[in-house]
Structures are given as structure tokens and as C-alpha cells.
N, C-alpha and C positions, 0 to 999 in steps of 0.2 A: 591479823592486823597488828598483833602485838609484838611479833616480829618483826614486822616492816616498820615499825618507828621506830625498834631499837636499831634497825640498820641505817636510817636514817639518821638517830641522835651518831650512834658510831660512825657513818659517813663525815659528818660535821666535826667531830673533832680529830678524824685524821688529816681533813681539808686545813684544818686551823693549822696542824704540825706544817704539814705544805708550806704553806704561808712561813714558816721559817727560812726557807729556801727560796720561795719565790714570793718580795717582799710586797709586792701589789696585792698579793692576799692577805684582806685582813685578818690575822690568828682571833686576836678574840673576839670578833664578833662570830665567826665560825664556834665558838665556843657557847655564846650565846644562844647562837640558834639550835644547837642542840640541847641548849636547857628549854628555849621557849617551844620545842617540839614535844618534850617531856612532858612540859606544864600545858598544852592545849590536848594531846595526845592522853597523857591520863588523868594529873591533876596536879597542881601547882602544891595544892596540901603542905607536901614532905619539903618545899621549899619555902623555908621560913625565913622572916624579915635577917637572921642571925646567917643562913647560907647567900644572900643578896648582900648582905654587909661583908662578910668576906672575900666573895668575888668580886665587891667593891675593891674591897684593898690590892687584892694582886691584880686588880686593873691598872688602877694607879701604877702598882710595882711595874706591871710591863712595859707600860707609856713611860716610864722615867727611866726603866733601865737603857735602852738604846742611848736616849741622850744623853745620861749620866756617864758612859763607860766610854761611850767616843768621843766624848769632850774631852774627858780626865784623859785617855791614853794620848788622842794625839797632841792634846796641850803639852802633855807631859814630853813629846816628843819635839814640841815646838813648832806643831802644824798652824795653819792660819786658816780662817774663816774659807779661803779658796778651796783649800784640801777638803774641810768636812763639805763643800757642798761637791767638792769632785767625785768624795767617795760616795755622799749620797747618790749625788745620779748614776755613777759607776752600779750600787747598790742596787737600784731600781731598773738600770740599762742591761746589767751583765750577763741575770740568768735567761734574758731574751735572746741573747746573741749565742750562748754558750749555756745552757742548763747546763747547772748545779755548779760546774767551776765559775762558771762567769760569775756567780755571785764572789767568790774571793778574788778571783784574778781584776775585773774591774774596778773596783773600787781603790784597791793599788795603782793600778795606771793611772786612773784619774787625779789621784791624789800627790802622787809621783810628779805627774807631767803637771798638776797645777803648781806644785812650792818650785818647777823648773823653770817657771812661766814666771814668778816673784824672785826669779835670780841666786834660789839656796842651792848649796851643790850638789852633786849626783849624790854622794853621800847622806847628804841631810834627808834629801826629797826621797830616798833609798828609804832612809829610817821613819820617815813619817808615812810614807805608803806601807810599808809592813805593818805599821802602830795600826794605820785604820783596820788592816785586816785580823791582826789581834783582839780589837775590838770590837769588832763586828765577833768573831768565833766568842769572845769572853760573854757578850750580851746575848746572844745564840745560846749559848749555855744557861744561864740564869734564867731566859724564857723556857726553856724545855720544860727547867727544875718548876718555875711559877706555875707553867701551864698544865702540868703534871699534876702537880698540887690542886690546881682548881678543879680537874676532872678526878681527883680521887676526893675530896671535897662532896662536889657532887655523888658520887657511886655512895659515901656515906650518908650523905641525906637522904636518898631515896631506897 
């Protein structure tokens, strides 16, 4: 039994990684449920108010990195409110149509063909669809590092 819920908690948080790539899966709650498999499984014990509190924090960390790093890039690029929700749907639309590239390649087009649609030039709408995909990969990075962090986190607590 004591294997099968360690392949269970490990099932759970390589489904969370998933969820990097395909953004309809929630990462941490997938991260979650392999602590709450832990804690019904053997015992909550080893996970004290001080492991709860920190996996507090890089919750926060992960909900605000997305929208912190693709606001700042493609502001910084001069994108408009159209692009980030192009890229978003682009984000959520692309590894449907195309696993694993669709997720960059989408959210480009969208973004692209939205500032085309607000009359910026090929050029601009060029630079602000690469920007979303810069930051999409830059926010991708910082969750790995978070969500890495929260699962060795965890392996220390218990």
C-alpha cells in the first residue's frame, strides 16, 4: 500500500509539471493533491502549520508570476489589452490544436493578428507577439524553479 500512494503522490506532481504545457491543467492543485494523498495516506503529522505557510507563499508566487511577467513584457512591448487576451486564448487554444508547440506558436498568432486588427504594423504586431512568447517561456521558467521548490519543500518535511 505504501507504494502505491507514493506512486500516486508522484503521479500528482508530474501531472502538475504537465500543466506547464498544457495550461488547462491546474499545476498546483495537482501539487496539492499529492500532499493531501500523503496526509490521508499516512499522516498529516510531518506537515506543520510552517510547511502550509510556505506552500502558501509560492502559491501566491505562481498566481502572480503569469500575470506579472506578461503584463511587464508585452506592455513593455506596447501590446494592448487585445494581444494579452489573444495570447491568452492562443495559450489555452494551441496545445489542443498542436501539442507542445501550439502552446508557443499560438499565442503569437493571436496576439500578432490582434495589434493587426488595432492597425500597428507588421513590425510592431511582429514584436509584441514574440514579447507574449518570451513571456510565456520567462513565467514557465519561474513556475518549474517555484514548483520544484514546493516539492522539495515537501520531500523535507516528510
Amino acid at each position: 500500500m505504501t507504494t502505491l500512494l507514493w506512486v500516486f503522490i508522484i503521479a500528482s506532481f508530474v501531472v502538475a509539471f504537465a500543466g506547464l504545457i498544457y495550461p488547462v491543467i491546474p499545476s498546483v492543485l495537482f501539487l496539492f493533491i499529492g500532499y493531501m494523498i500523503y496526509g490521508f495516506g499516512f499522516s498529516f503529522e510531518p506537515l506543520t502549520w510552517t510547511f502550509w505557510v510556505w506552500q502558501s507563499v509560492f502559491l501566491i508566487f505562481l498566481f502572480g508570476v503569469d500575470y506579472v511577467v506578461t503584463r511587464a513584457t508585452v506592455d513593455k512591448r506596447g501590446g494592448s489589452e487585445r494581444a494579452k487576451w489573444g495570447a491568452t486564448i492562443g495559450l489555452i487554444a494551441g496545445p489542443f490544436i498542436f501539442p507542445l508547440v501550439g502552446v508557443l506558436i499560438f499565442p503569437f498568432i493571436f496576439a500578432f493578428l490582434a495589434e493587426l486588427t488595432l492597425g500597428k504594423t507588421t513590425r510592431e504586431a511582429w514584436s509584441i507577439g514574440v514579447g507574449t512568447v518570451l513571456a510565456f517561456l520567462g513565467s514557465t521558467l519561474l513556475k518549474v524553479i517555484g514548483m520544484t521548490m514546493m516539492i522539495i519543500l515537501f520531500f523535507i518535511y516528510v
